[in-house]
SEFIZA-3560 file (N, C-alpha, C; in Angstrom, 3 decimals):
REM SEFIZA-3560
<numar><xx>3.868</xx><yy>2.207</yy><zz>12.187</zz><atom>N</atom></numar>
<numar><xx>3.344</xx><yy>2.411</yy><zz>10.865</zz><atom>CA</atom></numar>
<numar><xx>4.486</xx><yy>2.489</yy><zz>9.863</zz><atom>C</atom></numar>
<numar><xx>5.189</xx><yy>1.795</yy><zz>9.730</zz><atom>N</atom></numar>
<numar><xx>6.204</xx><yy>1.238</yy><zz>8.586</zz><atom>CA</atom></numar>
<numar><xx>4.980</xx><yy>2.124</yy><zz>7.299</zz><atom>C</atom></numar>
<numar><xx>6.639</xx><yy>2.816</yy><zz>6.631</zz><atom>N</atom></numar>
<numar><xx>6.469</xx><yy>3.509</yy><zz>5.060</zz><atom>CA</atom></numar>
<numar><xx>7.125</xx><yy>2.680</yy><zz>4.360</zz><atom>C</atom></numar>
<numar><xx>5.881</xx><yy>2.176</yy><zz>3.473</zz><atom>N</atom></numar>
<numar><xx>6.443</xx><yy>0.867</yy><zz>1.818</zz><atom>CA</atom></numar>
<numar><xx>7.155</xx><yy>2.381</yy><zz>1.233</zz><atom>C</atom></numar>
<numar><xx>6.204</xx><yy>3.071</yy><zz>0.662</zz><atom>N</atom></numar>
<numar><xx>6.878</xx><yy>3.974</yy><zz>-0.262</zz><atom>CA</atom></numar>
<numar><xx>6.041</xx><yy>5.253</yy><zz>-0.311</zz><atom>C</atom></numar>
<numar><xx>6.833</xx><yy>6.303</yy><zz>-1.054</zz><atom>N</atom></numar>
<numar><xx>6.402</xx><yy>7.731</yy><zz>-0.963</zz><atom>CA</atom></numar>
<numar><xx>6.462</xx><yy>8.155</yy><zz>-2.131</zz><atom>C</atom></numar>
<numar><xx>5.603</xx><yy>8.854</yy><zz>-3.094</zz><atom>N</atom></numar>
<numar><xx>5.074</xx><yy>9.032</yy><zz>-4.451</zz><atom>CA</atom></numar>
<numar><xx>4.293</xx><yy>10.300</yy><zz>-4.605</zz><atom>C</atom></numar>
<numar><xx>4.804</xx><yy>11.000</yy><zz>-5.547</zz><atom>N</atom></numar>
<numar><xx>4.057</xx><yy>12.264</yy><zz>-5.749</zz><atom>CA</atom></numar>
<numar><xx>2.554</xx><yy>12.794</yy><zz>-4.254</zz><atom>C</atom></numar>
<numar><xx>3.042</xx><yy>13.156</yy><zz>-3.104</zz><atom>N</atom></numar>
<numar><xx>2.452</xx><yy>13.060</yy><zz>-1.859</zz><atom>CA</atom></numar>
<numar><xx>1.875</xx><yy>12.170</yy><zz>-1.432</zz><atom>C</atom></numar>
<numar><xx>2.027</xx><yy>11.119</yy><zz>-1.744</zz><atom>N</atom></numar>
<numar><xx>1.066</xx><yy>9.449</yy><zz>-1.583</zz><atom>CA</atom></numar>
<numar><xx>1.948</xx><yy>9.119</yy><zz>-0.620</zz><atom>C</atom></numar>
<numar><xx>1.269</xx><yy>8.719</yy><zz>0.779</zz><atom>N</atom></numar>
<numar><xx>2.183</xx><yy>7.662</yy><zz>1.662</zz><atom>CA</atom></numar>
<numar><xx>1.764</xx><yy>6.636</yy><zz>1.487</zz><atom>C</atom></numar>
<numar><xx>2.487</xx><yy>5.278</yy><zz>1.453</zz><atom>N</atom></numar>
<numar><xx>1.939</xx><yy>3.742</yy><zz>1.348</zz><atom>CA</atom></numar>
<numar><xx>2.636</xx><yy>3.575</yy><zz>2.655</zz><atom>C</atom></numar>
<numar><xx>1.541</xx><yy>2.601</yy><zz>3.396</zz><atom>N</atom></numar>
<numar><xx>2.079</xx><yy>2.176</yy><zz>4.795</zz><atom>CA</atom></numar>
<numar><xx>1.675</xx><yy>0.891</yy><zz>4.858</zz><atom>C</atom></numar>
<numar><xx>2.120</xx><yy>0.128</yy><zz>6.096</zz><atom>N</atom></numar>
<numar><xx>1.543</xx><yy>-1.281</yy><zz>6.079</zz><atom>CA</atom></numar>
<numar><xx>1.602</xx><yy>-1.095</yy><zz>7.505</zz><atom>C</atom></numar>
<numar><xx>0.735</xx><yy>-1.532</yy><zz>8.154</zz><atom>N</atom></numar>
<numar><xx>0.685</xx><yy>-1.713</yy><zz>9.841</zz><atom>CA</atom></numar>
<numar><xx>0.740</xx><yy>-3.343</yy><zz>10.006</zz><atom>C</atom></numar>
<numar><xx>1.357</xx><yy>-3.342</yy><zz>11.102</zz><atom>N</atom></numar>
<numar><xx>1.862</xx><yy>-4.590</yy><zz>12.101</zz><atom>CA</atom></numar>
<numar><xx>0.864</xx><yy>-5.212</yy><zz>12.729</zz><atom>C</atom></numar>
<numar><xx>0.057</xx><yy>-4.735</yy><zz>13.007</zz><atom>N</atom></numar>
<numar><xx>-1.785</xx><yy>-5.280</yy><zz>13.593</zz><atom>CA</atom></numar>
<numar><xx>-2.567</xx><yy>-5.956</yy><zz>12.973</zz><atom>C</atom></numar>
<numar><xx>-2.159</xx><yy>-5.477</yy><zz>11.367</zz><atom>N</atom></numar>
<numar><xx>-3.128</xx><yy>-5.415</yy><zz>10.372</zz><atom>CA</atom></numar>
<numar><xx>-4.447</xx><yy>-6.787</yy><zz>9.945</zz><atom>C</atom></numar>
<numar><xx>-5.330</xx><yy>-7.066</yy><zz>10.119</zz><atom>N</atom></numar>
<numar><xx>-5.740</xx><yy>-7.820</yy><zz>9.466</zz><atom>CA</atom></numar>
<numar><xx>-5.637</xx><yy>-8.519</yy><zz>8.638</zz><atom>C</atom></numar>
<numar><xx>-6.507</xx><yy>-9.979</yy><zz>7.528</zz><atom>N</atom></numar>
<numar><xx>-6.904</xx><yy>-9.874</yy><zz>6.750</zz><atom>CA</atom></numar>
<numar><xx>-7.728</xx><yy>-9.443</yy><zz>5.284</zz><atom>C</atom></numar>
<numar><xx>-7.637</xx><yy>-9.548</yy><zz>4.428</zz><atom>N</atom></numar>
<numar><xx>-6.878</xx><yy>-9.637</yy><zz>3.647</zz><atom>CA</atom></numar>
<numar><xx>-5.383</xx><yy>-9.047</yy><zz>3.175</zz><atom>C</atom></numar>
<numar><xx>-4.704</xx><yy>-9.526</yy><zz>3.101</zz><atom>N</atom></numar>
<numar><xx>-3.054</xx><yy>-8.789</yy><zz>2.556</zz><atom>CA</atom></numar>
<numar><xx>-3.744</xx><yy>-7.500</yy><zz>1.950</zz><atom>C</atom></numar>
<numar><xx>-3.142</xx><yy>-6.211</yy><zz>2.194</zz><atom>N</atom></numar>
<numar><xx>-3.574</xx><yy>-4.856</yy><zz>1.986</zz><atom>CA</atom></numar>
<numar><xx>-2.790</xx><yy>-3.866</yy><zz>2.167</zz><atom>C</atom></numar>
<numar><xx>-3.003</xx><yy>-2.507</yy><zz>1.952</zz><atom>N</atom></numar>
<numar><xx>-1.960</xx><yy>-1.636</yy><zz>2.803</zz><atom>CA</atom></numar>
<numar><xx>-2.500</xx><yy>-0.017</yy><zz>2.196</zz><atom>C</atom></numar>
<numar><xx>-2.179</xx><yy>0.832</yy><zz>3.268</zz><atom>N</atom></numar>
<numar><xx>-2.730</xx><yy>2.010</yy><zz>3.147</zz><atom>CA</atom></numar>
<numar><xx>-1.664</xx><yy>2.880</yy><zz>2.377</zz><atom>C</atom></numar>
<numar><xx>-2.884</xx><yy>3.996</yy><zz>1.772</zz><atom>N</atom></numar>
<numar><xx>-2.422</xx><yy>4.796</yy><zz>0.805</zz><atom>CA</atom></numar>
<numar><xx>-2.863</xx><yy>5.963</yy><zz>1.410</zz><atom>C</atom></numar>
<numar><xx>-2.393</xx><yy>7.184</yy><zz>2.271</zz><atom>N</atom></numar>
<numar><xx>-2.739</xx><yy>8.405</yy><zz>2.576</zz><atom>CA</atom></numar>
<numar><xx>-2.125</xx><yy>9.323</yy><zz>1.481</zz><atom>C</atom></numar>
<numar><xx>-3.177</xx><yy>10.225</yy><zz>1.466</zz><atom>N</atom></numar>
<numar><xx>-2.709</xx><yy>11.561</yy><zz>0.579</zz><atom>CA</atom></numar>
<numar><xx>-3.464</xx><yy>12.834</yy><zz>1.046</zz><atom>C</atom></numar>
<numar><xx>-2.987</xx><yy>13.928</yy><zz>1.214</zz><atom>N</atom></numar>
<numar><xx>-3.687</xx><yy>14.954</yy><zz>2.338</zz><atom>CA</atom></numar>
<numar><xx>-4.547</xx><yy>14.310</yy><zz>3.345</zz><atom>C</atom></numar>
<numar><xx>-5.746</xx><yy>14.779</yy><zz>3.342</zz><atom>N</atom></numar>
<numar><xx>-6.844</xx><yy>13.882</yy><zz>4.599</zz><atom>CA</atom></numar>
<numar><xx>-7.698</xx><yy>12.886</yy><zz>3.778</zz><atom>C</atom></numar>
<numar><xx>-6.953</xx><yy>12.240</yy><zz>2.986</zz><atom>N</atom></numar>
<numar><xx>-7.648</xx><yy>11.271</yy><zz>2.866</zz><atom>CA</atom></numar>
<numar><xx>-6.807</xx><yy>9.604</yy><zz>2.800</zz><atom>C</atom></numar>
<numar><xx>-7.572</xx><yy>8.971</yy><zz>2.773</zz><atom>N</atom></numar>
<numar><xx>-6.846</xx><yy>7.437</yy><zz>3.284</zz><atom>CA</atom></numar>
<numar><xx>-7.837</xx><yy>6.485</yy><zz>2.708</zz><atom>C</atom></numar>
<numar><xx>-7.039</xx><yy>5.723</yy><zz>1.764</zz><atom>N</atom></numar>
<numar><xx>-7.528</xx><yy>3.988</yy><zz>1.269</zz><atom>CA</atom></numar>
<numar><xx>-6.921</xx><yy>2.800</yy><zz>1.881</zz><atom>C</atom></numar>
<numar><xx>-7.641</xx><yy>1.699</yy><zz>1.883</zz><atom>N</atom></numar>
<numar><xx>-7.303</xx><yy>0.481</yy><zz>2.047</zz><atom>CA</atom></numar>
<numar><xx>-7.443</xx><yy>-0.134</yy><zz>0.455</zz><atom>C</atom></numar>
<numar><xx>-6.060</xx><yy>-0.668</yy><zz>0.040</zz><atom>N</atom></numar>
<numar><xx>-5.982</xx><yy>-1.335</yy><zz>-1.059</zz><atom>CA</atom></numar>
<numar><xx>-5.549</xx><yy>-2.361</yy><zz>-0.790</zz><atom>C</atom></numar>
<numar><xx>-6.489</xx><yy>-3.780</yy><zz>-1.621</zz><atom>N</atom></numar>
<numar><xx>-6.005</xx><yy>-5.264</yy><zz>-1.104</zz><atom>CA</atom></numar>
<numar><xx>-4.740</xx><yy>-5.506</yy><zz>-2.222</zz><atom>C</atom></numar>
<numar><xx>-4.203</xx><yy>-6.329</yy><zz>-1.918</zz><atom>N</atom></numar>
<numar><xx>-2.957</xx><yy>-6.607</yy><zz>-2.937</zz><atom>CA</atom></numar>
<numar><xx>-3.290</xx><yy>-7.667</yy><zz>-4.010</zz><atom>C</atom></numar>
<numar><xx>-4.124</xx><yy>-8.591</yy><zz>-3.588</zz><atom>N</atom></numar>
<numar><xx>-4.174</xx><yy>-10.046</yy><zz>-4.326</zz><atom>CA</atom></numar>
<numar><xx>-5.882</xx><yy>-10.594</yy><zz>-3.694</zz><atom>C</atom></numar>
<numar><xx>-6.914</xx><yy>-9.773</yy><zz>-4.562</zz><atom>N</atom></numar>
<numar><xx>-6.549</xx><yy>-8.930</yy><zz>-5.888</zz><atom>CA</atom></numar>
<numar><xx>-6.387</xx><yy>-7.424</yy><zz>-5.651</zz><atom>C</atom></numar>
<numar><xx>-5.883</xx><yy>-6.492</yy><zz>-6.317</zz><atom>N</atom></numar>
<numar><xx>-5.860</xx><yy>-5.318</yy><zz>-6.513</zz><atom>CA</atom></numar>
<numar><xx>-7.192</xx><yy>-4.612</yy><zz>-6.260</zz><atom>C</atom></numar>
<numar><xx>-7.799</xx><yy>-4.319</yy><zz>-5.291</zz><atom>N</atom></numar>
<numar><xx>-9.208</xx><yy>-3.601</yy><zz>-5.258</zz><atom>CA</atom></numar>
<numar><xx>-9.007</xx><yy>-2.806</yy><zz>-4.160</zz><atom>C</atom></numar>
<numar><xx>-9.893</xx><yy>-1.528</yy><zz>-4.365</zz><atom>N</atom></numar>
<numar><xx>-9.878</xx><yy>-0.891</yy><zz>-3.061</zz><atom>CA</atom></numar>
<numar><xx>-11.232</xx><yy>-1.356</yy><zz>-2.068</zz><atom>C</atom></numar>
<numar><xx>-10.053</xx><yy>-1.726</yy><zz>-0.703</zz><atom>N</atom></numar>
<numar><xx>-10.815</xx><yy>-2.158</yy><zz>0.383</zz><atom>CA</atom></numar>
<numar><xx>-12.103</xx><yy>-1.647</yy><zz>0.907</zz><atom>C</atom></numar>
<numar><xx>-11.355</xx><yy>-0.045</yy><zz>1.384</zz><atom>N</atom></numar>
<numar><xx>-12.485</xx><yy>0.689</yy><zz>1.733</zz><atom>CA</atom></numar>
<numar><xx>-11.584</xx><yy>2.171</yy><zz>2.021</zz><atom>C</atom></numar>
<numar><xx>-12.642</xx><yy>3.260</yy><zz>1.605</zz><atom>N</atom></numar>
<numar><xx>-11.739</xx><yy>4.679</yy><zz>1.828</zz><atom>CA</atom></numar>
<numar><xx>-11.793</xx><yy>5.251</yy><zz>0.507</zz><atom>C</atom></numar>
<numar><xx>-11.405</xx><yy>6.339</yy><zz>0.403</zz><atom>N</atom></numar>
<numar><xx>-11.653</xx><yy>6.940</yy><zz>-1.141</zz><atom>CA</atom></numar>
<numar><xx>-10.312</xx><yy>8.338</yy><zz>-1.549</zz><atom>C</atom></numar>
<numar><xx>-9.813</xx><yy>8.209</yy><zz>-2.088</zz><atom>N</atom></numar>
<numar><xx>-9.054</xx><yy>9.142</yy><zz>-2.525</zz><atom>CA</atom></numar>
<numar><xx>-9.326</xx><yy>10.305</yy><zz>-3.834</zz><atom>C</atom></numar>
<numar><xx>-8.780</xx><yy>11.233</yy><zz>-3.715</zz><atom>N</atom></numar>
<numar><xx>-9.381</xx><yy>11.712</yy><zz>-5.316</zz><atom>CA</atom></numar>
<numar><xx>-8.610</xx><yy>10.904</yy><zz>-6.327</zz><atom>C</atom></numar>
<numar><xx>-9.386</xx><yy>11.364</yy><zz>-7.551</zz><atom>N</atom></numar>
<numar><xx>-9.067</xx><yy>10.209</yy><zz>-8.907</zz><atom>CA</atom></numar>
<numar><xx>-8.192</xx><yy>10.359</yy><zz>-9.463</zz><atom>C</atom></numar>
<numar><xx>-7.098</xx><yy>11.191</yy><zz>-9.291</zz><atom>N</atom></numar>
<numar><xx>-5.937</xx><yy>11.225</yy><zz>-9.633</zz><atom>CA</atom></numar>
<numar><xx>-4.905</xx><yy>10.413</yy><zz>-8.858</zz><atom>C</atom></numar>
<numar><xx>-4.897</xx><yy>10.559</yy><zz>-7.463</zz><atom>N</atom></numar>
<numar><xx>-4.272</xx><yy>10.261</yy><zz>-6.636</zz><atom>CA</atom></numar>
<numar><xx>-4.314</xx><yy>8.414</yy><zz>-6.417</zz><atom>C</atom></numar>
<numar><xx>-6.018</xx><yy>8.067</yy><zz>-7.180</zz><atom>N</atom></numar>
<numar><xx>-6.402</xx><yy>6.241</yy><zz>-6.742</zz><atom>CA</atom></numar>
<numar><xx>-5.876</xx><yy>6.433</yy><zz>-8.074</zz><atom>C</atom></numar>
<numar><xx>-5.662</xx><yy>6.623</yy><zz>-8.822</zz><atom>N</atom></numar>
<numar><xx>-5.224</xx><yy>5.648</yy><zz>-10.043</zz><atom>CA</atom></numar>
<numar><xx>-3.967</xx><yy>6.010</yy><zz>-10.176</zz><atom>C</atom></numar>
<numar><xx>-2.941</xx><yy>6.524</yy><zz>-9.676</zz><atom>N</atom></numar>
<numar><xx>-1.283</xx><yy>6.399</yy><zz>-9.469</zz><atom>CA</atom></numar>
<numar><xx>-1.192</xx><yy>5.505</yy><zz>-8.165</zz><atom>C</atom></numar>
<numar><xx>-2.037</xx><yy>5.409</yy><zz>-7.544</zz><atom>N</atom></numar>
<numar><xx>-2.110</xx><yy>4.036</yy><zz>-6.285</zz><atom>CA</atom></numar>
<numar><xx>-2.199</xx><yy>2.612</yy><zz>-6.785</zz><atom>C</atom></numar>
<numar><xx>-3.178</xx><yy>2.643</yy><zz>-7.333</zz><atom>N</atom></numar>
<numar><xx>-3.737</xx><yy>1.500</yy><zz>-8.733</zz><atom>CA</atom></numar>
<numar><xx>-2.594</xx><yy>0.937</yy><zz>-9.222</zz><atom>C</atom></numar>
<numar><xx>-1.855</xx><yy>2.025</yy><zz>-9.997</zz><atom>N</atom></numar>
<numar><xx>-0.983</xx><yy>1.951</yy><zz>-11.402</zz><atom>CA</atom></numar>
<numar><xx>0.498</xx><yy>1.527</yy><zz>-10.301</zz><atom>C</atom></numar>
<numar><xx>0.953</xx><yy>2.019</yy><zz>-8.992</zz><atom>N</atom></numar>
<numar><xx>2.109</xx><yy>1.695</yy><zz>-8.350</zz><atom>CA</atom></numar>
<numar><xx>1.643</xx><yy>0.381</yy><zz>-7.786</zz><atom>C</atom></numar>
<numar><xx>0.248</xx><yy>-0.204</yy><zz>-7.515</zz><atom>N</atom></numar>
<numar><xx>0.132</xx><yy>-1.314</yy><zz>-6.776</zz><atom>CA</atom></numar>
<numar><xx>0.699</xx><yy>-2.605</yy><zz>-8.140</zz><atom>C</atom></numar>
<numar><xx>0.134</xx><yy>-2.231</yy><zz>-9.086</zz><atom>N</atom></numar>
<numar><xx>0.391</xx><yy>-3.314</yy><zz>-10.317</zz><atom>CA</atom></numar>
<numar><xx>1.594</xx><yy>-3.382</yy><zz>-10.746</zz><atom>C</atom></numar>
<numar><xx>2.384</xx><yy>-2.444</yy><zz>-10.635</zz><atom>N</atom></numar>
<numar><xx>3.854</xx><yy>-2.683</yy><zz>-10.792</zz><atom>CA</atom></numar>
<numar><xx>4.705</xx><yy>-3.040</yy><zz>-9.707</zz><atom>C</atom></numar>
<numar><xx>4.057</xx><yy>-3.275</yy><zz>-8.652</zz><atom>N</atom></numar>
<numar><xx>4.844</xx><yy>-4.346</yy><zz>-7.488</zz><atom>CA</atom></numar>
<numar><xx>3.994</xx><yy>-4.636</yy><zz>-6.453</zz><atom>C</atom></numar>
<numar><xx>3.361</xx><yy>-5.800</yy><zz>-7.224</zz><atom>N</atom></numar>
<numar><xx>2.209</xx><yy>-6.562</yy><zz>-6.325</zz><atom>CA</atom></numar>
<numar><xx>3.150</xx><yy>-7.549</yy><zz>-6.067</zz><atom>C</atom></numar>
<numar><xx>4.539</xx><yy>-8.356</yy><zz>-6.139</zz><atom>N</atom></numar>
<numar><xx>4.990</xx><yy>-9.496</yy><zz>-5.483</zz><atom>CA</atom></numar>
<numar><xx>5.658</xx><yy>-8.753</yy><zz>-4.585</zz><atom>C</atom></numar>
<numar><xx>5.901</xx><yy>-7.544</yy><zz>-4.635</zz><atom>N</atom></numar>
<numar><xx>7.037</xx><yy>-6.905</yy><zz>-3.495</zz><atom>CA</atom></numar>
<numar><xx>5.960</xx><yy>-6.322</yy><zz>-2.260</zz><atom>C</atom></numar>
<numar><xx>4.851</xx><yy>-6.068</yy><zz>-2.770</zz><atom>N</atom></numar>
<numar><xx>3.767</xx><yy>-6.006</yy><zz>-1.722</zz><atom>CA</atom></numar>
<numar><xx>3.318</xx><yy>-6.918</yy><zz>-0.935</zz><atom>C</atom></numar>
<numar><xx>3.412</xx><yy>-7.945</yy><zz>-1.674</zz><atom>N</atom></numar>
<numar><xx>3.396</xx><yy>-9.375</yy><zz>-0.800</zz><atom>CA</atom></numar>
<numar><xx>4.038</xx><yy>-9.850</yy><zz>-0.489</zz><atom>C</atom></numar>
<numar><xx>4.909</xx><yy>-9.573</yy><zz>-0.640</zz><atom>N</atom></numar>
<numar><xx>6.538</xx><yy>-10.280</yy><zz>0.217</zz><atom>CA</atom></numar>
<numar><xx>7.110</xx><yy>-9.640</yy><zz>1.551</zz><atom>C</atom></numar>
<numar><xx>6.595</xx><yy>-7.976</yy><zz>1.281</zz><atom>N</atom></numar>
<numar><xx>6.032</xx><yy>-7.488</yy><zz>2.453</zz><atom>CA</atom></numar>
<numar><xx>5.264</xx><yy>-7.293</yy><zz>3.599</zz><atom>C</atom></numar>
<numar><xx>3.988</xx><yy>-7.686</yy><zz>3.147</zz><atom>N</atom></numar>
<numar><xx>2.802</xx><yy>-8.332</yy><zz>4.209</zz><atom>CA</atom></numar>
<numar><xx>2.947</xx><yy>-9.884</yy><zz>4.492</zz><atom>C</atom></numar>
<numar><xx>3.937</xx><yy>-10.281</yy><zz>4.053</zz><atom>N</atom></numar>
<numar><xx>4.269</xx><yy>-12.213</yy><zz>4.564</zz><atom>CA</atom></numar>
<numar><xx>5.687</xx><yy>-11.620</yy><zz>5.865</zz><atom>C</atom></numar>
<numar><xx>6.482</xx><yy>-10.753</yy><zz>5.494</zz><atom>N</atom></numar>
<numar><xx>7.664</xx><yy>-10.546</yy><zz>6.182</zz><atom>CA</atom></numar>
<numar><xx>6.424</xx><yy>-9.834</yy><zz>7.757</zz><atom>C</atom></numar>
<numar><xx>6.082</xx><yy>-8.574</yy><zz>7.382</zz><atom>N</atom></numar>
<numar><xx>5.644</xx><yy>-8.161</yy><zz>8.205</zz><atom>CA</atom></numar>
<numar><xx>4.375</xx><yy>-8.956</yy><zz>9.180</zz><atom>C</atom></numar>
<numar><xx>3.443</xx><yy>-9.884</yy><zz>8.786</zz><atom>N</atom></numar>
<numar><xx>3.098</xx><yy>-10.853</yy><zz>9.349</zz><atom>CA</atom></numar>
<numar><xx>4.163</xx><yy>-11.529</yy><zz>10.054</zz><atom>C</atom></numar>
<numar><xx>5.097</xx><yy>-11.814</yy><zz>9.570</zz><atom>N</atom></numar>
<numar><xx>6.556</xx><yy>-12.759</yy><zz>10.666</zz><atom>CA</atom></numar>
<numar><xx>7.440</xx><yy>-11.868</yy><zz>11.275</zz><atom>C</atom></numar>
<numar><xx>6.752</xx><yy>-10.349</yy><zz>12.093</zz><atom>N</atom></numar>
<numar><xx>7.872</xx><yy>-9.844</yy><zz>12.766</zz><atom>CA</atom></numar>
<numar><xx>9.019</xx><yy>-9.615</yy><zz>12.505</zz><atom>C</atom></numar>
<numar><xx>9.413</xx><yy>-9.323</yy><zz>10.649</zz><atom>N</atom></numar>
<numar><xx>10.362</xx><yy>-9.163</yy><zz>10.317</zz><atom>CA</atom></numar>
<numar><xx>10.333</xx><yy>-7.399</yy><zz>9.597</zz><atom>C</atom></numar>
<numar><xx>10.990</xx><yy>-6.772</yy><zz>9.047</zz><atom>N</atom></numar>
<numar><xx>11.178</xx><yy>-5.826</yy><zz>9.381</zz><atom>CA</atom></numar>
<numar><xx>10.494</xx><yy>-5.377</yy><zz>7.430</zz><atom>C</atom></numar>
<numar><xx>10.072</xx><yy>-4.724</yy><zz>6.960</zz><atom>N</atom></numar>
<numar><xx>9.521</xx><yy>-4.708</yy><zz>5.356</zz><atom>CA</atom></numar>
<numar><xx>10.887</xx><yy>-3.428</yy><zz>5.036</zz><atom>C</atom></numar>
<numar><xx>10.482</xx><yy>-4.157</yy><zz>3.391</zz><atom>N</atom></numar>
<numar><xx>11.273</xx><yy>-3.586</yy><zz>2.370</zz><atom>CA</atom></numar>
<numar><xx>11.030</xx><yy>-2.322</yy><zz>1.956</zz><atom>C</atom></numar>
<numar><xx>11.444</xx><yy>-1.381</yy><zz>2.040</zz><atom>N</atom></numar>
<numar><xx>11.056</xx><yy>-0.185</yy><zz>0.876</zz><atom>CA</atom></numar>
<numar><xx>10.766</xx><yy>-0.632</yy><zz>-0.585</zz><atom>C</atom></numar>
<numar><xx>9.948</xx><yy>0.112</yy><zz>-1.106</zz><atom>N</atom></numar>
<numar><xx>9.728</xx><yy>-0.154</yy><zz>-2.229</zz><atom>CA</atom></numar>
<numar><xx>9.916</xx><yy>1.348</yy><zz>-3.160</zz><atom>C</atom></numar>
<numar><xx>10.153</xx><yy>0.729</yy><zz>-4.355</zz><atom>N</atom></numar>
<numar><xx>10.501</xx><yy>1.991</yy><zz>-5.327</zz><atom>CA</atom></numar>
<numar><xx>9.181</xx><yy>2.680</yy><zz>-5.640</zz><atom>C</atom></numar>
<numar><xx>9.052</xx><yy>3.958</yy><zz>-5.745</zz><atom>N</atom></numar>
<numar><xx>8.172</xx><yy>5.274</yy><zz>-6.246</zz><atom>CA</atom></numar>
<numar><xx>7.873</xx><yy>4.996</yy><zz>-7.126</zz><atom>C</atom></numar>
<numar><xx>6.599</xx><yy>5.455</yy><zz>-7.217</zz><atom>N</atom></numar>
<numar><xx>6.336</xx><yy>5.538</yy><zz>-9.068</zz><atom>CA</atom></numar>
<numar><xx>7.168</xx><yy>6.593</yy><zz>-9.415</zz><atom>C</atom></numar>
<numar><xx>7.369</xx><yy>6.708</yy><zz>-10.496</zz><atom>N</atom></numar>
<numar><xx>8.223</xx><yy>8.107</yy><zz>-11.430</zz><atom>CA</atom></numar>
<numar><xx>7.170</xx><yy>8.770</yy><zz>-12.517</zz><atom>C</atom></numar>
//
């Protein structure tokens, strides 16, 4: 379970198994989303509304680095960290 990035208690992860569509999880206490990248929607899962819309707001400010990540990690290559929201 590769960590993209870590944000005011938000884990973003991307798993190696993962399915279709390009996506990647957002845990925060006990709860957990699936957010697609392209387009930006949540998959399935629910977070509180503070927590999905700093998920939201970090997915739109690096949706090509999210996908450059789920193309690497699809090819057994190793993903990038990505920067925090601030």
């Amino acid at each position: 379970m590769p960590e993209v990035s870590r944000f005011f208690g938000i884990v973003i992860r991307m798993y190696f198994d993962e399915h279709l569509p390009p996506h990647f999880h957002a845990i925060y206490g006990g709860h957990e989303v699936q957010v697609g990248i392209d387009p930006i929607e949540v998959l399935e899962g629910r977070l509180p509304h503070r927590a999905a819309s700093m998920v939201i707001e970090w997915t739109a400010l690096h949706q090509r680095e999210l996908m450059n990540d789920w193309e690497r990690m699809r090819r057994d290559l190793a993903i990038l960290k990505i920067e925090p929201l601030e």
